[in-house]
Biopython code that builds the backbone (N, CA, C, O; Angstrom):
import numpy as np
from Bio.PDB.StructureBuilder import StructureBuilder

atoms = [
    (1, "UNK", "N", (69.650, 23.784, 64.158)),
    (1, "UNK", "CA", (69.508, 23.748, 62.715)),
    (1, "UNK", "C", (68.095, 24.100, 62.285)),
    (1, "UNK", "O", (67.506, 23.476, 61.403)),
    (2, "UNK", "N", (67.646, 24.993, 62.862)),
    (2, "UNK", "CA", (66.267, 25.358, 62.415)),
    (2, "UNK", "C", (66.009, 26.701, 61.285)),
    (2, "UNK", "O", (65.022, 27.368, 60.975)),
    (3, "UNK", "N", (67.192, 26.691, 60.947)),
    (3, "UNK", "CA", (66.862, 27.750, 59.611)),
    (3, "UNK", "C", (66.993, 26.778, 58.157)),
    (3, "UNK", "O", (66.892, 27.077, 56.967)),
    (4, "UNK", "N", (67.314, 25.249, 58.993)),
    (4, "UNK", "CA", (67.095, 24.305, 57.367)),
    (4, "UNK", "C", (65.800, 23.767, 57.187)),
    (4, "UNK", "O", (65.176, 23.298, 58.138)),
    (5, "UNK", "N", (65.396, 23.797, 56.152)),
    (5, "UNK", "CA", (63.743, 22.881, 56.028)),
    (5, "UNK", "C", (64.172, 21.821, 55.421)),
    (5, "UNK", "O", (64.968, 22.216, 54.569)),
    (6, "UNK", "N", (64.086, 20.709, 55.389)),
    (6, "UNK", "CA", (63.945, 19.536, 54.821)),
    (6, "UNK", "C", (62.973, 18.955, 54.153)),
    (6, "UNK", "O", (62.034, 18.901, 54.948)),
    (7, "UNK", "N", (62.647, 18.479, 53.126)),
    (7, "UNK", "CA", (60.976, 18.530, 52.728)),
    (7, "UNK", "C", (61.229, 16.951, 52.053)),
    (7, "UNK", "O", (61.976, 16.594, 51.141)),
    (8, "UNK", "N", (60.322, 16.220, 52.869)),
    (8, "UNK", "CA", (60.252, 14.879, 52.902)),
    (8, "UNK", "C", (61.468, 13.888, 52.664)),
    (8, "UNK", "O", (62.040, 13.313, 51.738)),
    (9, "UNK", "N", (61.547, 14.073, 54.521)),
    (9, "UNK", "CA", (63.102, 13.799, 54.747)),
    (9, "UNK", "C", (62.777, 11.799, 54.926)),
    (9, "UNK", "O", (61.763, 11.131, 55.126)),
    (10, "UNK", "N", (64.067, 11.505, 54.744)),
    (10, "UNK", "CA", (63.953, 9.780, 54.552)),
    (10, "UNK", "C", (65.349, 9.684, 55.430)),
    (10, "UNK", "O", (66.017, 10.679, 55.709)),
    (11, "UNK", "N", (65.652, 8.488, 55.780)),
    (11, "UNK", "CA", (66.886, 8.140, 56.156)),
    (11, "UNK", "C", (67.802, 7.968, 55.946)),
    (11, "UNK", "O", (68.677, 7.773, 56.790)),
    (12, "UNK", "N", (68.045, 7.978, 54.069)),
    (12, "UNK", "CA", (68.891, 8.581, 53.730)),
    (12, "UNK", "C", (69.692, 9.772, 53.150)),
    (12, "UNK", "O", (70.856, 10.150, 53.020)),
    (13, "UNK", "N", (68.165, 10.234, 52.818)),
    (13, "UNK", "CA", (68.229, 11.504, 52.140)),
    (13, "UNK", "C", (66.574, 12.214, 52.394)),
    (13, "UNK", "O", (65.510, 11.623, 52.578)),
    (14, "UNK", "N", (66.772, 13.215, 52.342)),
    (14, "UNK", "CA", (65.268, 14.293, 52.122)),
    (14, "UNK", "C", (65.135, 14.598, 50.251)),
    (14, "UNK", "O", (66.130, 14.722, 49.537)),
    (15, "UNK", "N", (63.790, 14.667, 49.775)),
    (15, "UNK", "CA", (63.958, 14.937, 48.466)),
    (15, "UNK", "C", (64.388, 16.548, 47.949)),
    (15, "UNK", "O", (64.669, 16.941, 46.817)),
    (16, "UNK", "N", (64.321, 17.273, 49.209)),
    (16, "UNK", "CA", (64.728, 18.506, 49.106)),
    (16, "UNK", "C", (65.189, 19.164, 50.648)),
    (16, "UNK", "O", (64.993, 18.647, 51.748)),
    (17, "UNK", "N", (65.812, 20.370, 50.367)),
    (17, "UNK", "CA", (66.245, 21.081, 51.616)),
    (17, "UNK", "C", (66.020, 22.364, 51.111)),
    (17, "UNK", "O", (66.248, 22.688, 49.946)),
    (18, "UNK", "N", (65.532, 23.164, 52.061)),
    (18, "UNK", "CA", (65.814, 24.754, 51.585)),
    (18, "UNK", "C", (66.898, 25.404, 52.898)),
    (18, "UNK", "O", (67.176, 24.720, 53.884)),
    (19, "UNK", "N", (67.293, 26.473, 52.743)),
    (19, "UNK", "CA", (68.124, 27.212, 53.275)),
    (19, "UNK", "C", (68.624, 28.913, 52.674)),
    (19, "UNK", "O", (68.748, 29.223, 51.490)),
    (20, "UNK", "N", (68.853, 29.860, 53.924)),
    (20, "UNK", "CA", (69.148, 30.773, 52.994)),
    (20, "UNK", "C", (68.216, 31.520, 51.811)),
    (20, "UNK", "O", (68.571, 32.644, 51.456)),
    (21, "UNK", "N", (67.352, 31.077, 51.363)),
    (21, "UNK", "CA", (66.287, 31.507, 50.255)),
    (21, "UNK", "C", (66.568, 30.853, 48.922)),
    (21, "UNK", "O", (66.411, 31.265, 47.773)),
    (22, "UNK", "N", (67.174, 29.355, 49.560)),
    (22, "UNK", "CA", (66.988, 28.368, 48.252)),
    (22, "UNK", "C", (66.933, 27.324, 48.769)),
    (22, "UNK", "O", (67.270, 26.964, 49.897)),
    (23, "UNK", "N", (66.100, 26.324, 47.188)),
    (23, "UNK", "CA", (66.453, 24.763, 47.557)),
    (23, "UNK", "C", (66.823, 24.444, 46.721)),
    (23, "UNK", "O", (66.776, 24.740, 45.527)),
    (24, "UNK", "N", (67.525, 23.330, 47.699)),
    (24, "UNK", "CA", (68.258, 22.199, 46.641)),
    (24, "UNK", "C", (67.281, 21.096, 46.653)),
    (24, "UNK", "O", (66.596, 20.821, 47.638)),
    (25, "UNK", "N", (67.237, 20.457, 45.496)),
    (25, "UNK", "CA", (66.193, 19.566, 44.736)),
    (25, "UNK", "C", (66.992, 18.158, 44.902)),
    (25, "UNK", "O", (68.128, 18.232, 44.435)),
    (26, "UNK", "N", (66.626, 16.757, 45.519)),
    (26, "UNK", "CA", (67.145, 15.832, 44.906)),
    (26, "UNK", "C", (67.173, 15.173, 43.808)),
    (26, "UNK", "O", (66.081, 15.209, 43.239)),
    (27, "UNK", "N", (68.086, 14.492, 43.184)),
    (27, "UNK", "CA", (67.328, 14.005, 41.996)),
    (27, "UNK", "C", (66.415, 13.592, 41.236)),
    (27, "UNK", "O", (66.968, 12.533, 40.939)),
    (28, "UNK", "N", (65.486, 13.565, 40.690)),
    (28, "UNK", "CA", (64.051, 13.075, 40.421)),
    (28, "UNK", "C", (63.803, 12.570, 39.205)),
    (28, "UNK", "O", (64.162, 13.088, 38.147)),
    (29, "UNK", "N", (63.169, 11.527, 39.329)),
    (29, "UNK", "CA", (63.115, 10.260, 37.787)),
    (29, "UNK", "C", (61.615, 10.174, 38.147)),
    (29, "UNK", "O", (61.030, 10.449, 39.195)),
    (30, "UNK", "N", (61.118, 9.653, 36.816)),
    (30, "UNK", "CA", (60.308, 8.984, 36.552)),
    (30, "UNK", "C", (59.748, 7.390, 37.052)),
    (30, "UNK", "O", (59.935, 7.035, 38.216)),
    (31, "UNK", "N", (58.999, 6.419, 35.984)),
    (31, "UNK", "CA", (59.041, 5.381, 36.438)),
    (31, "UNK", "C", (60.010, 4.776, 35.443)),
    (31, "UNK", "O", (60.406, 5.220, 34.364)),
    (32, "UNK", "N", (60.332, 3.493, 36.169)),
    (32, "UNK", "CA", (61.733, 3.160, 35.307)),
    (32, "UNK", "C", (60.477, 2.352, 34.545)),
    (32, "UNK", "O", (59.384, 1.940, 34.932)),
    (33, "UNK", "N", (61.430, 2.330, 32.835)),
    (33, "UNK", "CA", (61.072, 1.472, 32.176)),
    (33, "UNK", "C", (60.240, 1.931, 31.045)),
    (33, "UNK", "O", (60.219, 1.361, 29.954)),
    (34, "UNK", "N", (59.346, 3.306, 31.439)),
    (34, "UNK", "CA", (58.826, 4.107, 30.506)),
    (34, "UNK", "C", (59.793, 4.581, 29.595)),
    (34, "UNK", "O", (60.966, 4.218, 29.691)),
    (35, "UNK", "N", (59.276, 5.626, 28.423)),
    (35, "UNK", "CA", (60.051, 5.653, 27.544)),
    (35, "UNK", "C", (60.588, 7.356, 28.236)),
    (35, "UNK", "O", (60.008, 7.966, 29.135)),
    (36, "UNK", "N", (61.951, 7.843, 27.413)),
    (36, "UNK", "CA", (62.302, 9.284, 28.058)),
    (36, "UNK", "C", (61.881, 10.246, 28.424)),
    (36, "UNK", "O", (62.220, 10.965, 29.364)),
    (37, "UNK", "N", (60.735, 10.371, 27.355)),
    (37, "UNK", "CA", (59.500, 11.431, 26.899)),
    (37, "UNK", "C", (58.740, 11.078, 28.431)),
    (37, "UNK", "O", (58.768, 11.930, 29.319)),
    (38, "UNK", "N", (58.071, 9.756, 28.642)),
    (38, "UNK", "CA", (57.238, 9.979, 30.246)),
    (38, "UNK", "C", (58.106, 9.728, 30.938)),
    (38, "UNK", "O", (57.455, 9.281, 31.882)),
    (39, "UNK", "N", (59.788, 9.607, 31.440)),
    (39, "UNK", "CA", (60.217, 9.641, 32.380)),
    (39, "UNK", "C", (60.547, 11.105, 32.332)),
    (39, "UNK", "O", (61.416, 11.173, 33.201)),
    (40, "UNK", "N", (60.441, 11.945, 32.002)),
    (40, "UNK", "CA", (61.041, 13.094, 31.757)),
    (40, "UNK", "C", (59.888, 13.885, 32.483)),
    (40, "UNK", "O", (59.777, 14.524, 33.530)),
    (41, "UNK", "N", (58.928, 13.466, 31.220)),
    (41, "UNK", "CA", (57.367, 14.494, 32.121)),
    (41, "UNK", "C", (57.175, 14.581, 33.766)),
    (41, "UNK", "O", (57.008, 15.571, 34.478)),
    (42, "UNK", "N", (57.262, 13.179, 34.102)),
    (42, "UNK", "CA", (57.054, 12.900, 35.251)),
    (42, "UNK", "C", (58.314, 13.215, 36.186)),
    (42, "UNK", "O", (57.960, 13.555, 37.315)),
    (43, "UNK", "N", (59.292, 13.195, 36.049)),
    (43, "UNK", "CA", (60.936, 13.969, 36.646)),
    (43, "UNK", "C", (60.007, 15.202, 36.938)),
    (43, "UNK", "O", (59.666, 15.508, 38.081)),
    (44, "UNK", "N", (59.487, 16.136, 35.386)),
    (44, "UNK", "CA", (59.302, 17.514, 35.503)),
    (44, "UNK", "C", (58.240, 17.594, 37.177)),
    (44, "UNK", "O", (58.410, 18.262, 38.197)),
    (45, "UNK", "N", (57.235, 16.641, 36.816)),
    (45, "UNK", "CA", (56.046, 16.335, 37.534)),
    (45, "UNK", "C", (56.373, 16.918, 38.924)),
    (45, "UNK", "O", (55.991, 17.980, 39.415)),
    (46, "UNK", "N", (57.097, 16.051, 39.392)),
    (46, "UNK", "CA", (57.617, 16.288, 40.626)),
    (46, "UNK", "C", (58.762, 17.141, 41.249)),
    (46, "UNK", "O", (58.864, 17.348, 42.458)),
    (47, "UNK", "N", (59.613, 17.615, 40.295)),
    (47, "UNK", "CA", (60.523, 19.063, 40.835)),
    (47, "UNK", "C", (59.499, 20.077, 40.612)),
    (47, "UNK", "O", (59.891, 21.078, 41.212)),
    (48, "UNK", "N", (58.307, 20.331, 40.012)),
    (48, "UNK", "CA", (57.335, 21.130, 40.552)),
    (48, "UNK", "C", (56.654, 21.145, 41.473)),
    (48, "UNK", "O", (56.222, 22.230, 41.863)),
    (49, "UNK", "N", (56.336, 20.006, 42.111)),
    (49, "UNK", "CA", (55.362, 19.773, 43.241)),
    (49, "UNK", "C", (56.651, 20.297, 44.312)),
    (49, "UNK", "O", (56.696, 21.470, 44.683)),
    (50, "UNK", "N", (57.512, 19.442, 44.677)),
    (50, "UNK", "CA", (58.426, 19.968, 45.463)),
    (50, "UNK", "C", (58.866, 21.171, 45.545)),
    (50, "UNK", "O", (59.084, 21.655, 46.656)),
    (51, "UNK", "N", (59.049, 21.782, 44.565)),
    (51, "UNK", "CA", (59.194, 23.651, 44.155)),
    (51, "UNK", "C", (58.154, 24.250, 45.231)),
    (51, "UNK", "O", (58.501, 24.735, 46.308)),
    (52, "UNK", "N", (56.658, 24.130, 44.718)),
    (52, "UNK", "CA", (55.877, 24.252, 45.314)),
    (52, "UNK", "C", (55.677, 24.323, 46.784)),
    (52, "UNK", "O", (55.198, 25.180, 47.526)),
    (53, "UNK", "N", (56.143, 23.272, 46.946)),
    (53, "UNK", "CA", (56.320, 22.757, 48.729)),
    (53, "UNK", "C", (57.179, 23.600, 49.397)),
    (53, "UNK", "O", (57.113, 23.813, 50.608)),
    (54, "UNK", "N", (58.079, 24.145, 48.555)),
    (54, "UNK", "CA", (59.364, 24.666, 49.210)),
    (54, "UNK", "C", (58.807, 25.956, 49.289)),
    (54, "UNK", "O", (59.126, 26.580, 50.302)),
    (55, "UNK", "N", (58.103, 26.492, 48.536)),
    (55, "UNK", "CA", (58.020, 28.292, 48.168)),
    (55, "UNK", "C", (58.420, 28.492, 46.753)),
    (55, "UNK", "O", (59.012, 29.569, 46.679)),
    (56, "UNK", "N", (58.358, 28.012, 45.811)),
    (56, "UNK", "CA", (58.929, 28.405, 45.050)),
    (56, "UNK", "C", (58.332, 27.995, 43.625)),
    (56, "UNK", "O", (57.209, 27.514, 43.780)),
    (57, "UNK", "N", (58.643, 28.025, 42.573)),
    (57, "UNK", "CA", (58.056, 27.492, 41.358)),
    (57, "UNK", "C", (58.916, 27.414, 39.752)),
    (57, "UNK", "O", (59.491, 28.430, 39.361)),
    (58, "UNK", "N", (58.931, 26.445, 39.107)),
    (58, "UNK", "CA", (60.113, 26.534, 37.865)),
    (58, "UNK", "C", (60.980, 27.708, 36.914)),
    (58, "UNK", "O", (61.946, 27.712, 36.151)),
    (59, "UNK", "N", (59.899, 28.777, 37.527)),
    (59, "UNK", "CA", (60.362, 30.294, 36.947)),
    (59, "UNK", "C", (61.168, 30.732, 37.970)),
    (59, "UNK", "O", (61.317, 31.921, 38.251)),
    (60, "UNK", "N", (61.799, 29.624, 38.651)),
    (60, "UNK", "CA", (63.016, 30.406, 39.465)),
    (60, "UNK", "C", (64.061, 29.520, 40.152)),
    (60, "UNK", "O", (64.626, 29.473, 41.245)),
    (61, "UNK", "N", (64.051, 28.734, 38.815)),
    (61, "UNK", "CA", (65.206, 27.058, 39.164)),
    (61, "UNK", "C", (66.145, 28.249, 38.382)),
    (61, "UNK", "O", (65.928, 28.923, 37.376)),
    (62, "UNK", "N", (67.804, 28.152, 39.750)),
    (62, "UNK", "CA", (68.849, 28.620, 39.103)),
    (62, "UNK", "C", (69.620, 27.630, 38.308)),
    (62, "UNK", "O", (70.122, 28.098, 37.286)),
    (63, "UNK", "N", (69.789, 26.621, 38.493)),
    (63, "UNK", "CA", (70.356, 25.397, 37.861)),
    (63, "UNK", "C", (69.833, 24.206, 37.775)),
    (63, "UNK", "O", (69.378, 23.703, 38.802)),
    (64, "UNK", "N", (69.794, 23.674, 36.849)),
    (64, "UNK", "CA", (69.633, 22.091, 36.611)),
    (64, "UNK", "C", (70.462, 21.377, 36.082)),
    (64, "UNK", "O", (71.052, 21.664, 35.040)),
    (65, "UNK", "N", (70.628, 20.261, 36.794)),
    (65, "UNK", "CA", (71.472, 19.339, 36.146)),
    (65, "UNK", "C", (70.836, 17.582, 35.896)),
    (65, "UNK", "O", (70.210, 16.813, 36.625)),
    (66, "UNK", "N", (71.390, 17.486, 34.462)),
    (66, "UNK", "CA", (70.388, 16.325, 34.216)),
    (66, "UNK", "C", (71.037, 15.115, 33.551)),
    (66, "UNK", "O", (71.775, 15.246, 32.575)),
    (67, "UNK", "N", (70.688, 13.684, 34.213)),
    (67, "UNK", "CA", (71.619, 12.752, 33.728)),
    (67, "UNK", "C", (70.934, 11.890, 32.748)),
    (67, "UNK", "O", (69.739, 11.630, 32.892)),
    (68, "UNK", "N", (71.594, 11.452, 31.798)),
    (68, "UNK", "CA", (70.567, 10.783, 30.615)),
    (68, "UNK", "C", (71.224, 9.314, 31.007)),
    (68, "UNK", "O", (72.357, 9.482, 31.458)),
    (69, "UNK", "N", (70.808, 7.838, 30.961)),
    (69, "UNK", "CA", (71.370, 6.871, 30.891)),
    (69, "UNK", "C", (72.183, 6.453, 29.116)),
    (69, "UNK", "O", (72.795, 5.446, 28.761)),
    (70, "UNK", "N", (71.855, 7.623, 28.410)),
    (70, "UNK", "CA", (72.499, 7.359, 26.974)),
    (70, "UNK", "C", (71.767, 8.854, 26.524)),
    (70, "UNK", "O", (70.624, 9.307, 26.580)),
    (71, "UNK", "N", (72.856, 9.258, 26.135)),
    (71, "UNK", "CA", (73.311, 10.666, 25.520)),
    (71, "UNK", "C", (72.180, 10.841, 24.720)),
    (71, "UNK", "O", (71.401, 11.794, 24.757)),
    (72, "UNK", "N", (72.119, 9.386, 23.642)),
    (72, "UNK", "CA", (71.846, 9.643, 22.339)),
    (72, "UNK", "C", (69.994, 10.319, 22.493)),
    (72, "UNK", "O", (69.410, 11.107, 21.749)),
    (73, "UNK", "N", (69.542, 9.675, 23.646)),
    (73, "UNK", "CA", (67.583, 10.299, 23.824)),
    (73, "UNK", "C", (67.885, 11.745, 24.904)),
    (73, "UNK", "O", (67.396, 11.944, 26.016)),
    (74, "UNK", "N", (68.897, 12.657, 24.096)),
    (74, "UNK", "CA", (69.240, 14.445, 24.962)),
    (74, "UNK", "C", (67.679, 14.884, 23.369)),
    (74, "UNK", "O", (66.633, 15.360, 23.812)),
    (75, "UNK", "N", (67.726, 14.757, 22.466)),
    (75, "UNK", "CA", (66.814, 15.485, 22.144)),
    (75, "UNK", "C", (65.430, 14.575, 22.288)),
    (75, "UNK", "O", (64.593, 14.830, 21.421)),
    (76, "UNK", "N", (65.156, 13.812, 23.009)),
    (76, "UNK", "CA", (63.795, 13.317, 22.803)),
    (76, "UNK", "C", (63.718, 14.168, 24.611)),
    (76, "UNK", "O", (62.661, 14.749, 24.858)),
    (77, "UNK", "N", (64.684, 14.175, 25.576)),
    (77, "UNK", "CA", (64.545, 14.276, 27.171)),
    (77, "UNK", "C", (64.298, 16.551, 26.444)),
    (77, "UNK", "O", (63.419, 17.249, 26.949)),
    (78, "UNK", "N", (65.035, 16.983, 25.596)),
    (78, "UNK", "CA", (64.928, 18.462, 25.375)),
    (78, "UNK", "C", (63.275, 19.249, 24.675)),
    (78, "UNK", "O", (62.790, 20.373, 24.806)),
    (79, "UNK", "N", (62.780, 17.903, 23.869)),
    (79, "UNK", "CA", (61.716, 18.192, 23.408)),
    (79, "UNK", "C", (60.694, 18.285, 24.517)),
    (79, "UNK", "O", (59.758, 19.071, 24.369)),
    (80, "UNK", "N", (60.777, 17.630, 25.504)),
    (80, "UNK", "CA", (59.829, 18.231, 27.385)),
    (80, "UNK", "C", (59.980, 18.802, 27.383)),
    (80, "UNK", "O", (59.202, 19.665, 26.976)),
    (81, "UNK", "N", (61.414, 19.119, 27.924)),
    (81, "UNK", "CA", (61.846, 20.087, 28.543)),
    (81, "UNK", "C", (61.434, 21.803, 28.392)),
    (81, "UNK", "O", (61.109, 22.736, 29.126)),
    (82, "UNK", "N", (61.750, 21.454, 26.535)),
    (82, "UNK", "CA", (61.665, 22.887, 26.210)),
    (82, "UNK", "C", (59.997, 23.393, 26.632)),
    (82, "UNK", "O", (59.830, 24.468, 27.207)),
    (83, "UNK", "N", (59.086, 22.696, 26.356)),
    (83, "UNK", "CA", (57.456, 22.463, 26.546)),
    (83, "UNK", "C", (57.523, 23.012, 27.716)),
    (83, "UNK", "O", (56.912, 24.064, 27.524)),
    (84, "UNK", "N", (57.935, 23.015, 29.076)),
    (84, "UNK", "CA", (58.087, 22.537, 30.369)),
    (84, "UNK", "C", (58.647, 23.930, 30.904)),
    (84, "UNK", "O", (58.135, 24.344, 31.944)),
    (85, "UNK", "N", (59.508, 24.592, 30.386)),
    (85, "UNK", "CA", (60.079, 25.289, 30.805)),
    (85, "UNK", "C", (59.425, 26.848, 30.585)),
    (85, "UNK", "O", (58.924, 26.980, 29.468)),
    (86, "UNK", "N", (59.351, 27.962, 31.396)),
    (86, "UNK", "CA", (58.980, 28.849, 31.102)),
    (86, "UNK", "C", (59.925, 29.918, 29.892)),
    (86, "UNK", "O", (61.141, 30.108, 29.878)),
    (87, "UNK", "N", (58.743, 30.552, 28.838)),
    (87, "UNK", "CA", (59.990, 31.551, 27.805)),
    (87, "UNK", "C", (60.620, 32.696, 29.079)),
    (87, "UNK", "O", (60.026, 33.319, 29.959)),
    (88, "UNK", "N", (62.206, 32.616, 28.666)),
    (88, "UNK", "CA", (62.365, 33.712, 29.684)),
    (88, "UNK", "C", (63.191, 32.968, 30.519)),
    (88, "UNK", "O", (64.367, 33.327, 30.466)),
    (89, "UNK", "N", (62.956, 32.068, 31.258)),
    (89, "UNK", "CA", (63.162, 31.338, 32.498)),
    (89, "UNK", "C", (64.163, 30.499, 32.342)),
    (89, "UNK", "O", (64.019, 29.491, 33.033)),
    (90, "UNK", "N", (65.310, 30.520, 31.580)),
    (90, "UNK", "CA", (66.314, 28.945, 31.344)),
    (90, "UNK", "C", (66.775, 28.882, 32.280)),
    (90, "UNK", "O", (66.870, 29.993, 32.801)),
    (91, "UNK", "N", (67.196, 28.031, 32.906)),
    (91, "UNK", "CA", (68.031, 28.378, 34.333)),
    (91, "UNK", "C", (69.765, 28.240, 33.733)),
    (91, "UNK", "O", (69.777, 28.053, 32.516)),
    (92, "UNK", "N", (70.903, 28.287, 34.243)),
    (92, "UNK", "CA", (71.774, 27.527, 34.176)),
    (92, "UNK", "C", (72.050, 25.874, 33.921)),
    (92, "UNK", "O", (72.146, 25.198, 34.945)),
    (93, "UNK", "N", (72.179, 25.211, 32.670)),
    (93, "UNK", "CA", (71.858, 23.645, 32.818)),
    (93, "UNK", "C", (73.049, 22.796, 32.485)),
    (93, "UNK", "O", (73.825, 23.435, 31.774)),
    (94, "UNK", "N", (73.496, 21.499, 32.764)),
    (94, "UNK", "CA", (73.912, 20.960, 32.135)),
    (94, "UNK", "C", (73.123, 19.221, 31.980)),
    (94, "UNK", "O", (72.230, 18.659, 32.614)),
    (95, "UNK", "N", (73.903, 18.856, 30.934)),
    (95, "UNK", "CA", (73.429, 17.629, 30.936)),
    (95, "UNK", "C", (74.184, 16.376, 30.582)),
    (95, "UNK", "O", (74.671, 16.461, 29.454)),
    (96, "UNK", "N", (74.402, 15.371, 31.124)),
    (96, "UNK", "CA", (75.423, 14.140, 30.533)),
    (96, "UNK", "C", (74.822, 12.874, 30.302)),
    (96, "UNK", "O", (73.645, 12.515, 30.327)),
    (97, "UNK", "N", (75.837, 12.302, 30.080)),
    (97, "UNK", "CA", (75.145, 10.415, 30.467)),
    (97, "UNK", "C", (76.118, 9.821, 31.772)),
    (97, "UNK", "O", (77.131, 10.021, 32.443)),
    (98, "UNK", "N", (75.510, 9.360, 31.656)),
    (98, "UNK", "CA", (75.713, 8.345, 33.525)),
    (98, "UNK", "C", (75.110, 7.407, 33.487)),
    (98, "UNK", "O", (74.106, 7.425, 32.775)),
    (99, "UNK", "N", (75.497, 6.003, 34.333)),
    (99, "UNK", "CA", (74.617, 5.249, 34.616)),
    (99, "UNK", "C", (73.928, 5.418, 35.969)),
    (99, "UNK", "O", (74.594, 5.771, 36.943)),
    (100, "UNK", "N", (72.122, 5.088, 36.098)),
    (100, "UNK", "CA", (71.865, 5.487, 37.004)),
    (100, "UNK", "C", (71.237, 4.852, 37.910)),
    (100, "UNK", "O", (70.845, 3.918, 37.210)),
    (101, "UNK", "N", (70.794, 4.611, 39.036)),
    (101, "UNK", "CA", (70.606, 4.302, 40.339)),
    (101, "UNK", "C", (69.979, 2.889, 39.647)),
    (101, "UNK", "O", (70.510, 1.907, 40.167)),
    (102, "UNK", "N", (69.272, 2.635, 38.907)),
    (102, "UNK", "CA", (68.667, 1.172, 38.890)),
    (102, "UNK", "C", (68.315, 0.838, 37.508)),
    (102, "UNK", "O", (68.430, 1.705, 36.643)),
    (103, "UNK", "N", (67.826, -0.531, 37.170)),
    (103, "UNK", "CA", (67.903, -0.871, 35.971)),
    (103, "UNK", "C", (66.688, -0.164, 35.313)),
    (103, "UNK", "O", (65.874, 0.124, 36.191)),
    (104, "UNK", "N", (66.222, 0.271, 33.907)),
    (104, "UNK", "CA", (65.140, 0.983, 33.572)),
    (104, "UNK", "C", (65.422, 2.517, 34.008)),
    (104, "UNK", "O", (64.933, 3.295, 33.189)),
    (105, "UNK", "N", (65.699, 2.784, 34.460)),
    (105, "UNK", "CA", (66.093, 4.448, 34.587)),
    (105, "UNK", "C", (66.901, 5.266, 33.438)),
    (105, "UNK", "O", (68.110, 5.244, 33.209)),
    (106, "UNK", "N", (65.929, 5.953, 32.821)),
    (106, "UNK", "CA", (67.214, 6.595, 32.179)),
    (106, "UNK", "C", (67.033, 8.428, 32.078)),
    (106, "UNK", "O", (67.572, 9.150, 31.239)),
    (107, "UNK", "N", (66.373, 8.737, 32.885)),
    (107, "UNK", "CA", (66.453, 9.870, 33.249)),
    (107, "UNK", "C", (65.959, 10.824, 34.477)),
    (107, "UNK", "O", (64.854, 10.873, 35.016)),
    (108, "UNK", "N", (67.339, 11.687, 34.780)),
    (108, "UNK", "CA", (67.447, 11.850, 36.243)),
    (108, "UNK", "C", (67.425, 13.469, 36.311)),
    (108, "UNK", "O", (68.218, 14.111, 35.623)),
    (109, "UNK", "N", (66.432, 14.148, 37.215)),
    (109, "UNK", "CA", (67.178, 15.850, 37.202)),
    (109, "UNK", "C", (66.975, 16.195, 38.744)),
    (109, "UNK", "O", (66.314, 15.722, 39.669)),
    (110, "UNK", "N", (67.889, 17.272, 38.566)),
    (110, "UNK", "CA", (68.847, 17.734, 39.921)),
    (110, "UNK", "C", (68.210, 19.361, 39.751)),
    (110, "UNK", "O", (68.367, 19.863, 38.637)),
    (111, "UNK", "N", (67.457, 20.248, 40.877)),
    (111, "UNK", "CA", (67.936, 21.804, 40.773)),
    (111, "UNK", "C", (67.778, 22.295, 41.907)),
    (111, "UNK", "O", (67.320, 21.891, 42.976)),
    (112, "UNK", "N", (68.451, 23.708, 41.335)),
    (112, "UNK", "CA", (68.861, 24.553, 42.474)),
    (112, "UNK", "C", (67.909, 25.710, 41.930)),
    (112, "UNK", "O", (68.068, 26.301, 40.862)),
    (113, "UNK", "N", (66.671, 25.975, 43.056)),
    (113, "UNK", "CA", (65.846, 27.469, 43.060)),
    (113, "UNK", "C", (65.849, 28.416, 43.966)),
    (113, "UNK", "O", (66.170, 28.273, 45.146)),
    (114, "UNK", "N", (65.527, 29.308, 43.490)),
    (114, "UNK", "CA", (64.995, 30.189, 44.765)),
    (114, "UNK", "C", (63.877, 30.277, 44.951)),
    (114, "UNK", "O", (62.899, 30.259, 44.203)),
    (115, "UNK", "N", (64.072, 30.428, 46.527)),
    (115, "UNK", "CA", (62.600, 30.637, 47.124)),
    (115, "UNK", "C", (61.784, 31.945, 46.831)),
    (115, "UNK", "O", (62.254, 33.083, 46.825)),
    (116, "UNK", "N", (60.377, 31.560, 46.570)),
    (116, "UNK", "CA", (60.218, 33.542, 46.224)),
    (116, "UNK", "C", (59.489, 34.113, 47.803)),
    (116, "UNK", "O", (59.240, 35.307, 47.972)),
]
sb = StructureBuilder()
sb.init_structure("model")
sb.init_model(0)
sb.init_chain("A")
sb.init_seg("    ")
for serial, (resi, resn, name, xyz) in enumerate(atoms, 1):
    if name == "N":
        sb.init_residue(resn, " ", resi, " ")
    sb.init_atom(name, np.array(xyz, "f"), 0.0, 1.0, " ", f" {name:<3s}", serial, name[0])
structure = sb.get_structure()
C-alpha cells in the first residue's frame, strides 16, 4: 500500500489520505463552544494546512461537504466561507444539519482535492 499517503494517521482514523492525485480530508471543526463564525475560521484553518501537507491548496478542493449542528447559523458558517474561498474556485458543496461528534460542536467540513 505504498501509493497511499496518510497524513497524520491516529488509530482510528488519519486526518487525511491522498491517493491517485487526490485527498480526502477528514472532517475538521473548530473549538467546541466558540461561536460558528470562529468554529468555521478555524475548520477553514486547518483543511488548509492539511491541503498543504498533502500537495495541494483550496483552489483545488473538488468537493466539500459541511455539517451545521442547526441549519439555522448556514448564513453566519457562508459569510467565512465565502471570505475563504477563492473567486473562481467553488468546489462542488453541500451542506446539512446533523448532530455532531460532541457537545459544543456545531460545525464540521469534509473535502475532496486534488493534488497539484
Amino acid at each position: 500500500m505504498t501509493d497511499i499517503t496518510r497524513i497524520k494517521p491516529g488509530e482510528r482514523m488519519s486526518q487525511a489520505a491522498s491517493h491517485g492525485g487526490l485527498v480526502w480530508l477528514a472532517g475538521q471543526c473548530g473549538i467546541a463552544g466558540q461561536s460558528v463564525t470562529e468554529q468555521t475560521q478555524d475548520a477553514l484553518a486547518k483543511v488548509e494546512a492539511l491541503l498543504l501537507e498533502a500537495g495541494s491548496d483550496k483552489t483545488r478542493i473538488l468537493s466539500a461537504t459541511i455539517w451545521l449542528s442547526d441549519i439555522a447559523s448556514y448564513d453566519e458558517l457562508n459569510a467565512v466561507w465565502d471570505a475563504w474561498i477563492p473567486d473562481g474556485c467553488a468546489p462542488a458543496r453541500a451542506c446539512g444539519e446533523a448532530r455532531l461528534a460532541g457537545e459544543g460542536y456545531d460545525v464540521e467540513i469534509i473535502c475532496v482535492a486534488a493534488i497539484a
